[in-house]
Legacy VTK file of the C-alpha trace (Angstrom):
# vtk DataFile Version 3.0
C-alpha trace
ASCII
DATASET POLYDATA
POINTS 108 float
-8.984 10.638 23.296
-8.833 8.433 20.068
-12.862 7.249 18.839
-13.902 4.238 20.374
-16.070 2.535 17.120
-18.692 0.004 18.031
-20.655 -1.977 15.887
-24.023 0.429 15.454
-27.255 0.720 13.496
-26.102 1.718 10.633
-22.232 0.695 10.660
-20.848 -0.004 7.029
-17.671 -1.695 7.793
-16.048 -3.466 10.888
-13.059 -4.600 11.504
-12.627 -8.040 12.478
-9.956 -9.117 15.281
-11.030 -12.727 16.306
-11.516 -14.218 12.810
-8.344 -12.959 11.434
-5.625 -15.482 9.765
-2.063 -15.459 10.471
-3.041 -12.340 12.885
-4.290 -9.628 9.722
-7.547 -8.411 10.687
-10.158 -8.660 8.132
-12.255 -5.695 6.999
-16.006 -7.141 6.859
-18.809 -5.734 4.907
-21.249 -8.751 5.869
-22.613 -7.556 9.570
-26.392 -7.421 10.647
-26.197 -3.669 9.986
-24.025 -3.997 7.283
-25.546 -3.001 3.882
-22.297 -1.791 2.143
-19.743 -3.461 -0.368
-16.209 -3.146 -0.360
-13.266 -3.826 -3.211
-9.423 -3.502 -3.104
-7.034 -1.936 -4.504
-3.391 -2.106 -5.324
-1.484 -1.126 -2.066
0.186 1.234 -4.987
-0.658 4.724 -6.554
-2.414 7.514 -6.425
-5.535 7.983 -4.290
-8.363 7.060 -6.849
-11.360 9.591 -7.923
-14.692 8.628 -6.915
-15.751 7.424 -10.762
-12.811 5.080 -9.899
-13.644 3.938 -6.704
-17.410 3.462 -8.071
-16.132 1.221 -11.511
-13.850 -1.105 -8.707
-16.899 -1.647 -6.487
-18.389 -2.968 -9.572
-16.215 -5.107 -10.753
-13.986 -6.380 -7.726
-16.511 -7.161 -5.050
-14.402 -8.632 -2.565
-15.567 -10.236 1.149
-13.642 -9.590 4.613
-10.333 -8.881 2.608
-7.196 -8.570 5.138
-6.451 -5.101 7.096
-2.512 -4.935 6.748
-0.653 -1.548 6.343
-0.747 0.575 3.172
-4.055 -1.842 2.278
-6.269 0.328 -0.115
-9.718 -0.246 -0.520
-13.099 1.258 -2.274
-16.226 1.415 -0.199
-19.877 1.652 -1.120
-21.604 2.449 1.820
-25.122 1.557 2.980
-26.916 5.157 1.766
-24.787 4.951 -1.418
-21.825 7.099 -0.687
-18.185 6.336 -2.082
-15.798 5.973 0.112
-12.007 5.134 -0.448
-10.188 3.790 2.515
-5.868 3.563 3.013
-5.158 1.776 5.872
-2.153 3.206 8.122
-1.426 0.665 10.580
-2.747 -2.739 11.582
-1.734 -4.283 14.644
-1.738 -7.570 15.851
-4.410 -8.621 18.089
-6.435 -5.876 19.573
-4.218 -2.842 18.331
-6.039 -0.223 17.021
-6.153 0.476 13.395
-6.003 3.672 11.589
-7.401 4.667 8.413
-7.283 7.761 6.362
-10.804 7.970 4.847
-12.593 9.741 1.733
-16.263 9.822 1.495
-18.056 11.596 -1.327
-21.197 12.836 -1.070
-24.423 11.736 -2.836
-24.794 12.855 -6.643
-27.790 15.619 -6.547
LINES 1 109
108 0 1 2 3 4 5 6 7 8 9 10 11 12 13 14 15 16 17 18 19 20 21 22 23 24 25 26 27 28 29 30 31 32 33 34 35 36 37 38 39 40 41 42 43 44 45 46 47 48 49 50 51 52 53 54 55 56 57 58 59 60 61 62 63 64 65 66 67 68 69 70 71 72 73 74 75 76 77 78 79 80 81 82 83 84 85 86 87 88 89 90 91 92 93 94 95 96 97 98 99 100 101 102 103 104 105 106 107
């Protein structure tokens, strides 16, 4: 059975159906819950390291960017992690979207 992901205490990114233009959902760092920041990438290249992922969310803050396949993105989560995200499909509507995800763990 495929995860059913909810909006929860805690919840560093969302994906937004109902706000979405020309039927792309959006990717939205700016929920109650939400203390995280997200940046994108080139839908291009290699997978980037997480000094890379951490020098984008510095410099190329971005807010609800589209969710469209092969859409990259870097992702500072609410407890500091890096993440880095690839999106591998976006419906339209209410299809689900899948992501392949990388999360580093917290510098000692």
């Amino acid at each position: 059975m495929p995860p059913l992901i909810e909006e929860t205490e805690g919840t560093d990114i969302r994906i937004l159906f109902e706000q979405a233009e020309h039927g792309a959902p959006l990717l939205d760092t700016s929920c109650e819950n939400c203390t995280s920041v997200v940046a994108p990438l080139s839908s291009t290249g290699r997978e980037p390291s997480e000094a890379e992922c951490a020098e984008r969310i510095q410099n190329n803050k971005a807010f609800q960017p589209q969710v469209t396949r092969g859409a990259r993105f870097c992702v500072q989560t609410g407890e500091g992690r890096t993440a880095y995200l690839r999106v591998i499909s976006a419906g339209v509507g209410n299809a689900p979207v899948r992501l392949k995800v990388t999360v580093w763990e917290l510098p000692d």
